[in-house]
MIGUMAR-509480 format. One line per field, with one value per residue (C-alpha): z negated, x negated, y negated; residue number from 1. Coordinates in steps of 0.1 Angstrom, whole numbers. Last residue first. Example, Ala and Ser with C-alpha at 12.3 -4.5 7.8 and 13.67 -1.06 7.14 Angstrom:
<atoms>
c3	(-71 | -78)
c1	(-137 | -123)
c2	(11 | 45)
n	(2 | 1)
</atoms>
This chain:
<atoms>
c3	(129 | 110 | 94 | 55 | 33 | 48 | 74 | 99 | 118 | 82 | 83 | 119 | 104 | 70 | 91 | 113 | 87 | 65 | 100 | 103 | 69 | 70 | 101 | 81 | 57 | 79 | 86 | 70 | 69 | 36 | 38 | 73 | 58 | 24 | 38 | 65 | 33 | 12 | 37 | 40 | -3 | 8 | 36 | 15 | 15 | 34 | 58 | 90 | 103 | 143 | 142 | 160 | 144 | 132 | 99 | 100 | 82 | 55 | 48 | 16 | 7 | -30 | -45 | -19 | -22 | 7 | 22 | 40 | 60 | 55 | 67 | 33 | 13 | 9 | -21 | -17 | -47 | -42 | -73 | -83 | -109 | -110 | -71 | -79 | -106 | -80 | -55 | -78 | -89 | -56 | -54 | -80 | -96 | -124 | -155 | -144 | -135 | -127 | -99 | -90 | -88 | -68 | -42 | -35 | -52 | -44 | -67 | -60 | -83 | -113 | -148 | -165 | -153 | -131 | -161 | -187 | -169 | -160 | -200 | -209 | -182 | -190 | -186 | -168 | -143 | -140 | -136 | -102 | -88 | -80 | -93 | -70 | -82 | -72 | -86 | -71 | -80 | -105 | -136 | -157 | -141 | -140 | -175 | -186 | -167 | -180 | -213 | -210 | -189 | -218 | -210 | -193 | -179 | -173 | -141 | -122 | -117 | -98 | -89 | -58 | -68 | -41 | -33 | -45 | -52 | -91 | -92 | -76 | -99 | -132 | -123 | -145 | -159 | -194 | -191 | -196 | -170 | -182 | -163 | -132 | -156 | -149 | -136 | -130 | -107 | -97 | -64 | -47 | -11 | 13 | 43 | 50 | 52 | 21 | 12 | -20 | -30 | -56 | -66 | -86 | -110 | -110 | -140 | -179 | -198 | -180 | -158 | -140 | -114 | -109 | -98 | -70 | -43 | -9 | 17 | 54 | 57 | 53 | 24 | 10 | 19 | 2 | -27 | -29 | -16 | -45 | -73 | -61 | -61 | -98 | -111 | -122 | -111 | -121 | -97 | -87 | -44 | -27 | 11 | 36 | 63 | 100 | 97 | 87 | 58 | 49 | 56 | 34 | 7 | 11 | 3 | -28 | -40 | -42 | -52 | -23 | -9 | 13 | 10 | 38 | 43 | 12 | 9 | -22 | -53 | -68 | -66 | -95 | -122 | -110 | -120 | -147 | -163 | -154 | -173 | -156 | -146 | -125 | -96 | -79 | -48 | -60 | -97 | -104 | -128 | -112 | -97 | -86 | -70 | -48 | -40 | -19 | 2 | 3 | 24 | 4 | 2 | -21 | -30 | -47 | -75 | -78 | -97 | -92 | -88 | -53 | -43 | -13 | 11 | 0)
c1	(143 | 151 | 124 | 133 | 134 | 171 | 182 | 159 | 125 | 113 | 104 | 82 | 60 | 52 | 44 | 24 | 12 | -2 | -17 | -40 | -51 | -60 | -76 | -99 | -106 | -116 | -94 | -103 | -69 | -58 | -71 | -52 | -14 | -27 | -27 | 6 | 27 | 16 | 23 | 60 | 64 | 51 | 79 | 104 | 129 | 122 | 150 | 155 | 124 | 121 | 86 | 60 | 30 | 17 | -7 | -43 | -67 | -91 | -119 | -141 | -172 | -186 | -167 | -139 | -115 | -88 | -71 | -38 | -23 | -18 | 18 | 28 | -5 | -6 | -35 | -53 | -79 | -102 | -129 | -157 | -140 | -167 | -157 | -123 | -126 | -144 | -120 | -90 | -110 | -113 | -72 | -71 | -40 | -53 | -35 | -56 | -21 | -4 | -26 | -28 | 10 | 15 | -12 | 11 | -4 | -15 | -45 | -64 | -86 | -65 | -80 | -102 | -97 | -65 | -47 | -58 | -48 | -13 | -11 | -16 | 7 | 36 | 62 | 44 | 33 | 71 | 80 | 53 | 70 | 58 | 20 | 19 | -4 | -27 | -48 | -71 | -78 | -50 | -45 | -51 | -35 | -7 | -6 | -12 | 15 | 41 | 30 | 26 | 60 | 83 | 117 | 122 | 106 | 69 | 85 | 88 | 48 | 54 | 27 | 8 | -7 | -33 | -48 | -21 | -16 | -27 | 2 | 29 | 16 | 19 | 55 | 60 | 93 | 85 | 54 | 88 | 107 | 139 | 145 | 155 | 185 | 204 | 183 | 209 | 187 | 197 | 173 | 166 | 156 | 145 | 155 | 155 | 196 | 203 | 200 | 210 | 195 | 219 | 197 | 215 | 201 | 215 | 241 | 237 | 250 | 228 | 238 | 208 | 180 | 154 | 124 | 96 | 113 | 95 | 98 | 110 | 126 | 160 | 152 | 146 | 180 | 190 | 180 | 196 | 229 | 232 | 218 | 247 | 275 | 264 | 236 | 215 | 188 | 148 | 125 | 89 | 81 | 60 | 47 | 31 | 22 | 32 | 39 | 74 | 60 | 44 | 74 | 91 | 64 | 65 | 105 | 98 | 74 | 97 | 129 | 157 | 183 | 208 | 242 | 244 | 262 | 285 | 307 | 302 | 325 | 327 | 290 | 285 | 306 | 296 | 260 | 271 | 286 | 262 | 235 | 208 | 175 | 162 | 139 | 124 | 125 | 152 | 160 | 192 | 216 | 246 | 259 | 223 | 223 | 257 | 248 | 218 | 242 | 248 | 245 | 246 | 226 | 230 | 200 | 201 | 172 | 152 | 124 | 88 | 57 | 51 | 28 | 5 | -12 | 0)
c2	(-98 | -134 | -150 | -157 | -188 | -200 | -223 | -223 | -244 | -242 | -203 | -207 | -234 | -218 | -187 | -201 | -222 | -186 | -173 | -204 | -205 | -168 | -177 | -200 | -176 | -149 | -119 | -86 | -73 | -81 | -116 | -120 | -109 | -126 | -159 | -153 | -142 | -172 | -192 | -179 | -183 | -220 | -227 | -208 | -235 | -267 | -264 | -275 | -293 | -295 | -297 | -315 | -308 | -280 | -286 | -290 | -259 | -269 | -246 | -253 | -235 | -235 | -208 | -205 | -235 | -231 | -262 | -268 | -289 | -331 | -327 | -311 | -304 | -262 | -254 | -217 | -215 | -182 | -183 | -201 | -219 | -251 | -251 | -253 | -279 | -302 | -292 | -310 | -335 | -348 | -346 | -377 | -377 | -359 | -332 | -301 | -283 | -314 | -318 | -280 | -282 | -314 | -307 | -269 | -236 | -203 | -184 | -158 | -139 | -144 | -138 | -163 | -195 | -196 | -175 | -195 | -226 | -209 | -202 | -240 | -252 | -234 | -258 | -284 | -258 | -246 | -280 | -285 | -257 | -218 | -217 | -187 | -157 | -129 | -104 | -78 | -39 | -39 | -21 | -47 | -71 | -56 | -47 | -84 | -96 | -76 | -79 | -121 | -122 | -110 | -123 | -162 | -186 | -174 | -152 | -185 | -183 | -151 | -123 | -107 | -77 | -67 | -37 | -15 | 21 | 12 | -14 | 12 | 43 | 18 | 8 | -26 | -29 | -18 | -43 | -70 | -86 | -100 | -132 | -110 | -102 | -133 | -160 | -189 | -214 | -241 | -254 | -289 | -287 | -310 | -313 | -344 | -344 | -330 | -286 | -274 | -237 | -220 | -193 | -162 | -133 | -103 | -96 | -94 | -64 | -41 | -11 | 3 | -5 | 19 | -7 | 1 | -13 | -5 | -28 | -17 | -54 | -30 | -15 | -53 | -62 | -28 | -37 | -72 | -63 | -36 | -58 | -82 | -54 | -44 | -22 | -50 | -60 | -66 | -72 | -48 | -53 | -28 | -35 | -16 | -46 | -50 | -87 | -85 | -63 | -94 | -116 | -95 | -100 | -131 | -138 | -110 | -135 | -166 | -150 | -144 | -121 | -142 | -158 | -183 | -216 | -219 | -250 | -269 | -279 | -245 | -242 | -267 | -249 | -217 | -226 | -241 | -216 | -190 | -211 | -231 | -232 | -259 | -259 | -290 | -311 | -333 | -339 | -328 | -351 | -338 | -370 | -379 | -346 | -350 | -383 | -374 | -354 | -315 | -287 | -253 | -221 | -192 | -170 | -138 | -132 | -106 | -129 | -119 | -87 | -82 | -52 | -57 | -32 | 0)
n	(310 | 309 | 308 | 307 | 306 | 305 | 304 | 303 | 302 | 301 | 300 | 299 | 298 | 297 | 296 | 295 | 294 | 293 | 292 | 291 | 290 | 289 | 288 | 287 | 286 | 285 | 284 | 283 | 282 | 281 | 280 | 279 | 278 | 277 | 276 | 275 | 274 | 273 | 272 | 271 | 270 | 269 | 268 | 267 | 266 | 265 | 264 | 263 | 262 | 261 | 260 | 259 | 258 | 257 | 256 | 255 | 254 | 253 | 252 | 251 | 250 | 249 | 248 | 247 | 246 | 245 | 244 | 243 | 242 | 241 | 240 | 239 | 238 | 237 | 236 | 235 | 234 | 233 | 232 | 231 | 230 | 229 | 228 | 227 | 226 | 225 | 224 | 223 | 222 | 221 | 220 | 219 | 218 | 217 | 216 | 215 | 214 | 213 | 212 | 211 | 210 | 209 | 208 | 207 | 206 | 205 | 204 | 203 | 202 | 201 | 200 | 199 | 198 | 197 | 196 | 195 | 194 | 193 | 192 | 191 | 190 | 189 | 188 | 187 | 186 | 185 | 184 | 183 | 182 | 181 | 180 | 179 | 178 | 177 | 176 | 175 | 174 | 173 | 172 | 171 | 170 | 169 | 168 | 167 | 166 | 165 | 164 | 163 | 162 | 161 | 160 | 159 | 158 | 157 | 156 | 155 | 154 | 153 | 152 | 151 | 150 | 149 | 148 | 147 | 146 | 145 | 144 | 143 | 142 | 141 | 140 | 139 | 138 | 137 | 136 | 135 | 134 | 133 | 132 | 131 | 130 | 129 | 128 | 127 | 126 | 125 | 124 | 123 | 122 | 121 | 120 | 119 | 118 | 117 | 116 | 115 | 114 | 113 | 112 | 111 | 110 | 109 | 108 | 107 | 106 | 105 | 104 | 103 | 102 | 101 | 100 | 99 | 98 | 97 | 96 | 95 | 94 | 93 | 92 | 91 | 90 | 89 | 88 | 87 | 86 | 85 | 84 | 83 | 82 | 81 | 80 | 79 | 78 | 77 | 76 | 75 | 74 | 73 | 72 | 71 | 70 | 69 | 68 | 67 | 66 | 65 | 64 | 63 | 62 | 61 | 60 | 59 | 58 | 57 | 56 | 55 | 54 | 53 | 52 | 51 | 50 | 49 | 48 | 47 | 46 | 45 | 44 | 43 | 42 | 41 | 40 | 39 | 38 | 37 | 36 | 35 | 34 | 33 | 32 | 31 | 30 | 29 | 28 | 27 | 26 | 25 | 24 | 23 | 22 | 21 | 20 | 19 | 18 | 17 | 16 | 15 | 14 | 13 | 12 | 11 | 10 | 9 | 8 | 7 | 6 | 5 | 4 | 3 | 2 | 1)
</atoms>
């Protein structure tokens, strides 16, 4: 197995919605917020749904992964209701193994309610459910070990028991990977991610806002300073300024594609992610690792939704 994808099962919902509609709701644009079931139903049943789709952030690139050509692996918690079904067997259907027996539980599959405005942008709610719940009790020791990469989930930090789970897959993996996620989730556990950059991940994914909360500057300098200090693989995405990769002392920097029709935002980094480890898993260089990850990134944002369609 290529890749195994440790994150939130969560099922995506995605709405249209004007400016107006997230200043009346107190959201914050661009970010992630969790929210109770209550709420979340609360705010959907004023919106129009466009698509209902499996999502979470890592399990989005480990599809495109498998889209790629890759054997992929993918650990989420669900529930044994109609939404844990969908979501299973959207991932049997990307050819991704799912390396979690789901059963009842007393708290159902997590949801995303992902609100699209005009530029595109896109603010998400996030009920988790039972995705929330990840403990080292979740963590298939056979799937990590079969692995060469373990590809993990900031988002994961919010809820359950993500320091076990973490720690035993990355104990018992050959390589480590993470995804910083959102810029809140970094302000929210910003003293474990740190740990984690520093002493145990050997790859790291994050957008400019994330690392530059992460080290708490506004100056992106700083930024590869710290990641040469590291010494280890940083990835950082930077909107129409491209991408960059932080490699010890060597830094590649890859320009963005230009003239896009943008659509939607969502899974544009979870889709670089994919096309990155896609050419590091097979012996690619850097550079076209870089290139691969904003093909993808570029392909996902030309459509509705955070996954390529077949």
């Amino acid at each position: 197995m290529k890749v195994l994808g440790i994150g939130n099962a969560i099922v995506d919902v995605i709405c249209k919605v004007k400016d107006s509609f997230l200043t009346e709701n107190n959201l914050t644009k661009s970010t992630m917020k969790l929210v109770d079931e209550s709420e979340f139903k609360k705010l959907l049943s004023n919106l129009i749904i466009e698509e209902t789709i499996a999502g979470g952030s890592v399990a989005n690139s480990i599809v495109g992964l498998s889209q790629l050509g890759n054997q992929v692996s993918f650990i989420g918690k669900i529930n044994n209701d109609e939404l844990g079904y969908k979501y299973e067997k959207s991932l049997i259907n990307e050819k991704v193994k799912f390396c979690y027996k789901k059963k009842e539980e007393t708290i159902p599959t997590g949801t995303c309610l992902i609100l699209i405005t005009p530029d595109s942008e896109r603010t998400m709610c996030t009920f988790l459910g039972i995705a929330g719940k990840v403990s080292h009790k979740d963590i298939d020791e056979n799937a990590v070990k079969d692995s060469e990469i373990v590809f993990l989930e900031g988002y994961l930090w919010d809820e359950g028991d993500p320091i076990t789970a973490f720690d035993k897959a990355m104990k018992l993996s050959k390589k480590t990977a993470m995804t910083l996620s959102d810029k809140f989730c970094v302000d929210r556990h910003k003293k474990n991610f740190l740990n984690l950059v520093n002493n145990k991940l050997d790859i790291t994914f994050a957008n400019e806002q994330e690392i530059l909360s992460l080290i708490d500057t506004k100056n992106f300098d700083e930024v590869v300073s710290f990641a040469k200090q590291l010494g280890k693989l940083i990835i950082i995405t930077r909107s129409a300024k491209g991408s960059i990769a932080i490699n010890k002392n060597e830094v590649i920097e890859c320009d963005s594609k230009k003239g896009l029709k943008i659509v939607d935002l969502t899974g544009a980094g979870d889709l670089f992610a994919a096309g990155f480890l896609h050419g590091y898993v097979n012996n690619l260089s850097i550079k076209q690792s870089l290139k691969k990850g904003t093909e993808m990134s570029s392909k996902v944002i030309e459509i509705f939704g955070a996954r390529l369609k077949k």
